[in-house]
C-alpha positions as semicolon CSV with decimal commas, in nm:
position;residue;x (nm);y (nm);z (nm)
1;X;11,649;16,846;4,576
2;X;11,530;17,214;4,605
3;X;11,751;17,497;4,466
4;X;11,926;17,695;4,785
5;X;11,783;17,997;4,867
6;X;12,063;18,124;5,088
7;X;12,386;18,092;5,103
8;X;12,533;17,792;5,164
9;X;12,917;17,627;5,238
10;X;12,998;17,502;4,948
11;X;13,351;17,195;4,995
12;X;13,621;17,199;4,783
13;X;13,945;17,030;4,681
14;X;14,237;17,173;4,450
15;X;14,196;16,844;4,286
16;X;14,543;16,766;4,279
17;X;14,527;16,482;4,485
18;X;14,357;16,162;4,500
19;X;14,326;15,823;4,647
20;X;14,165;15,546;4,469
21;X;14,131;15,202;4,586
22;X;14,357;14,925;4,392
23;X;14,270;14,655;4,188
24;X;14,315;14,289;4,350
25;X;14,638;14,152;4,304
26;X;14,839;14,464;4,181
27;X;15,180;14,623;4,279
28;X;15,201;14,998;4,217
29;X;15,522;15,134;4,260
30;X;15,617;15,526;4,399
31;X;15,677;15,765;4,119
32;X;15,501;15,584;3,870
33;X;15,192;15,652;3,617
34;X;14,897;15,482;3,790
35;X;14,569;15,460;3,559
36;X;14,201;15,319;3,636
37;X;14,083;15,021;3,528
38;X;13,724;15,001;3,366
39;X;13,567;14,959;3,732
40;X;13,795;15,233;3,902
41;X;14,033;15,048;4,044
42;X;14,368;15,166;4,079
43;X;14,640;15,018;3,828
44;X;14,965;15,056;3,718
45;X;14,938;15,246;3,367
46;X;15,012;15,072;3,082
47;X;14,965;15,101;2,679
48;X;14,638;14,897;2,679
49;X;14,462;15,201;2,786
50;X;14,269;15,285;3,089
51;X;14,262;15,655;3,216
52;X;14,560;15,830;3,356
53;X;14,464;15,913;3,767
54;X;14,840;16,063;3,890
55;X;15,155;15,919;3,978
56;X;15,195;15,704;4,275
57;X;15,278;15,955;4,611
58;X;15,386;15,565;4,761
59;X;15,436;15,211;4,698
60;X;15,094;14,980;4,731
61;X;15,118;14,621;4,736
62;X;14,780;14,459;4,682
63;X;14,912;14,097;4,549
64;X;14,737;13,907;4,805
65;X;14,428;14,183;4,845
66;X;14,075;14,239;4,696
67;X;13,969;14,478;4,515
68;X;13,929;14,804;4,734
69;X;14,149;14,687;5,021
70;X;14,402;14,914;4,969
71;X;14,432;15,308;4,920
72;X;14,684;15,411;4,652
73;X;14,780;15,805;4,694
74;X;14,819;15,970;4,364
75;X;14,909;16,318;4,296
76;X;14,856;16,496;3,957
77;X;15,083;16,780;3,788
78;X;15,422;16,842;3,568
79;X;15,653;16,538;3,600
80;X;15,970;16,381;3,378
81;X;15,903;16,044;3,235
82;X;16,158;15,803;3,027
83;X;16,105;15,864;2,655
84;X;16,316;15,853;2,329
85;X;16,310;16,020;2,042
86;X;16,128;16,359;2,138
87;X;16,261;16,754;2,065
88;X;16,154;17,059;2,145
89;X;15,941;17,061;1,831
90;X;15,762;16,800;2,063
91;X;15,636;17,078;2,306
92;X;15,266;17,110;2,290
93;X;15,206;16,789;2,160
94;X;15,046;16,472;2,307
95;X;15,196;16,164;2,481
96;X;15,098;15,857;2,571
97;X;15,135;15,587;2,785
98;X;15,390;15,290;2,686
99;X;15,423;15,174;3,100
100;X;15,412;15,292;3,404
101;X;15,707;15,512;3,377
102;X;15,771;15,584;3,007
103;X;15,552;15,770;2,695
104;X;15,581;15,792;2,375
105;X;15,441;16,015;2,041
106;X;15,197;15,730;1,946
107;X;14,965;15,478;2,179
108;X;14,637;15,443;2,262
109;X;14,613;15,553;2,653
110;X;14,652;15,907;2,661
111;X;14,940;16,020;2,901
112;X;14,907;16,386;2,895
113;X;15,082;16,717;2,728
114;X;15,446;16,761;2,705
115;X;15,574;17,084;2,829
116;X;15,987;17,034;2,785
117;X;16,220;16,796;2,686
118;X;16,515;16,725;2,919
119;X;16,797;16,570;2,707
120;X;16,726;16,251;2,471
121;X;16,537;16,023;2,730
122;X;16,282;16,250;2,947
123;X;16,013;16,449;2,883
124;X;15,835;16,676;3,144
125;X;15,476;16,580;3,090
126;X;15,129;16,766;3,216
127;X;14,912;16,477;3,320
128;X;14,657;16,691;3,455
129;X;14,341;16,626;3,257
130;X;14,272;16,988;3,194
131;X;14,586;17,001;2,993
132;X;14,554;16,676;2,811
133;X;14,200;16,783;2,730
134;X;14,305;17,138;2,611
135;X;14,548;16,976;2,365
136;X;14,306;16,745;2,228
137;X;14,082;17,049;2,117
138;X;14,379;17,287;1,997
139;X;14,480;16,968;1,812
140;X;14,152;16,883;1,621
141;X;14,113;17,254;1,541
């Protein structure tokens, strides 16, 4: 394709919102961490990994569906998740997936950023992947 040589229209999304079709045979429950598998299809997160999409804007029930027969809304930003054992000293730092609604300091799917601590069980977490990635790289410097 040719570069433009006027102006043109340009679309574009605050990229806050998705909707991904869900795996076969999957239940993905509203308010929960939804990931993709490795052909992105919508799942519910869990600590085997995939990559974290949003949390669920509704309830999807695929169980008896193919792949791709049903739309799962997701949403990304700031939200509190079940965890244990996290301070304020915890702010800044990495979290990561142990289900669809709780994280932890260790794992090995990448949840997001925590931005406050609410008591001994929740966390407020950043999954936006801007703010997961910006961690990563004030971490490893």
């Amino acid at each position: 394709m040719a570069a433009a040589t006027n102006r043109i229209l340009t679309p574009s999304r605050a990229g806050e919102q998705f909707s991904d079709p869900a795996a076969a045979g999957v239940v993905i429950h509203e308010g929960t961490l939804v990931a993709l598998s490795a052909a992105g299809y919508a799942v519910p997160a869990t600590a085997a990994g995939g990559t974290v999409r949003g949390v669920a804007e509704r309830s999807v029930d695929n169980t008896d569906g193919a792949a791709g027969d049903v739309p799962v809304p997701t949403c990304l930003g700031v939200f509190s998740f079940l965890a244990a054992g996290f301070t304020r000293a915890d702010i800044g730092s990495l979290v990561y997936v142990v289900d669809n609604q709780t994280v932890a300091k260790t794992g090995a799917a990448l949840a997001g950023v925590v931005v406050d601590v609410d008591g001994d069980y929740r966390v407020w977490v950043d999954i936006r992947p801007a703010a997961a990635v910006a961690a990563t790289l004030a971490a490893a410097a």
